[in-house]
C-alpha positions, 0 to 999 in steps of 0.5 A: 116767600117774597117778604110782600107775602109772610107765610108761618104755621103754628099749630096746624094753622098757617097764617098768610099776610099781605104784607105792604102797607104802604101800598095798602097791600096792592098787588104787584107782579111779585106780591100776585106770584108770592100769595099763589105759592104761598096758598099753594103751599099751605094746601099741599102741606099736610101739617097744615088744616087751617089758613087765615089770610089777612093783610097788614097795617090799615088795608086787607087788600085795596088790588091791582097796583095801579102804579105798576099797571100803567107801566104795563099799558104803556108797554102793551102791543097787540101781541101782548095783552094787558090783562094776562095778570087775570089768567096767570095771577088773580084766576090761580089766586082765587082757585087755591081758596076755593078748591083748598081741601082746608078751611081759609079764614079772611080776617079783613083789617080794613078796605078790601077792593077789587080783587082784595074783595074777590079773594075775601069772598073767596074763602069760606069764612069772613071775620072783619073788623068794624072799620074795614070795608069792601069796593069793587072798584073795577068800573072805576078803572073800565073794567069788568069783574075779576077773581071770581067776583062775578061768580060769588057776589051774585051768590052772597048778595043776590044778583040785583044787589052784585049788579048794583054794586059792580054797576056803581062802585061804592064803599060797603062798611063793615055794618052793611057787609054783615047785614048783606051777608059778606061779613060773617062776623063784625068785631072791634079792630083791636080784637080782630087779630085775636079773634082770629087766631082763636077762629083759626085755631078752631078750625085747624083743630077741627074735622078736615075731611068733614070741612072739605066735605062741606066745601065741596058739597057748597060748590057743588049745590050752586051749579048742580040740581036738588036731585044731583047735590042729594046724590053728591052730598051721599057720595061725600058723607060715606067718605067722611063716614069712613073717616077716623074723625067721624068715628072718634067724634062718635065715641066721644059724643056717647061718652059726653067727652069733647072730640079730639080731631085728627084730619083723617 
């Protein structure tokens, strides 16, 4: 991995850290290419049942680097479009979050913009610490909604409440990200790193299949009919059914003994 991006697992839980805090973990060409390998390899790696994505020093992710991008506008022709970024970068970023078979943790440090929004809202749980807040950014920069933010702001906030947020770019603190839904959970900066270990650790230690299961049925539900998530959601829970995980959890429910999960 580019040392923009640090990528290390223990115990089944791979940490993933944007990593220039000088730039308040902006994303440039290598930094977009570095966070897509190294989600990808965190969903290809069977060690691997959990992912915590955070960023380092005072950002979680403030988004394209601008400074970077004006050099790509003064170099684009006709021929050479100026936003192939979304397509080869943002879109791939956000469909290894959200089609990961494991659980990712955000553990949102501090301001999330732009695209560092669309990815934290992109995955399935976000831990965020008091001083950390959320921006859309992109109609500031003449731009519309990218890296999925069109899709899930709507479905966390409510249309009404994304339109007002996209139409009029504004900071959303940690407080109001917790009434509205985006933030999960608030806790103090300094106990963010290791409520969120502690978090991961849950998560990597719990039921894999059963996670991925949820996943896919919350997917599923938002596009598809009561009738056809009823018949999805049937077709998944006799997968998980026929799992060892569910089988243990089981026997050890009867005995009043704690689960031990094994991801299969």
């Amino acid at each position: 991995m580019a040392d923009t991006v640090l990528y290390h697992v223990t115990e089944s839980l791979a940490t993933i850290t944007l990593n220039r805090p000088e730039a308040m973990n902006a994303l440039d060409v290598r930094t977009k290419e570095a966070l897509r390998d190294a989600l990808r390899t965190a969903a290809a790696e069977s060690a691997v049942r959990a992912v915590l994505l955070t960023g380092s020093g005072r950002a979680f992710c403030v988004g394209q680097d601008l400074k970077e991008h004006i050099g790509t506008l003064r170099n684009t022709t006709p021929d050479t479009p100026s936003m192939n970024t979304v397509v080869e970068h943002y879109n791939p970023i956000t469909e290894a979050i959200t089609d990961m078979r494991k659980p990712v943790l955000a553990a949102v440090n501090g301001a999330a913009a732009g695209a560092g929004f669309g990815f934290a809202l992109a995955a399935d749980y976000r831990l965020v610490a008091e001083s950390a807040s959320f921006h859309t950014s992109f109609a500031q920069v003449g731009l519309g909604a990218d890296s999925g933010l069109s899709w899930t702001l709507p479905r966390v906030v409510g249309p009404g409440t994304a339109a007002d947020l996209l139409l009029f770019p504004r900071s959303v603190d940690a407080a109001e990200a917790l009434r509205l839904g985006i933030a999960q959970r608030v806790v103090p900066d300094d106990e963010l790193p290791s409520v969120a270990q502690e978090l991961g650790r849950r998560l990597a230690e719990g039921p894999t299949l059963a996670y991925a299961a949820i996943k896919d049925a919350l997917a599923y539900g938002a596009t598809h009919t009561l009738a056809e998530s009823l018949a999805h959601e049937a077709e998944l829970q006799q997968r998980a059914g026929a799992s060892a995980d569910h089988r243990a959890a089981v026997t050890a429910f009867v005995a009043k003994e704690r689960p031990r999960f094994t991801g299969s």
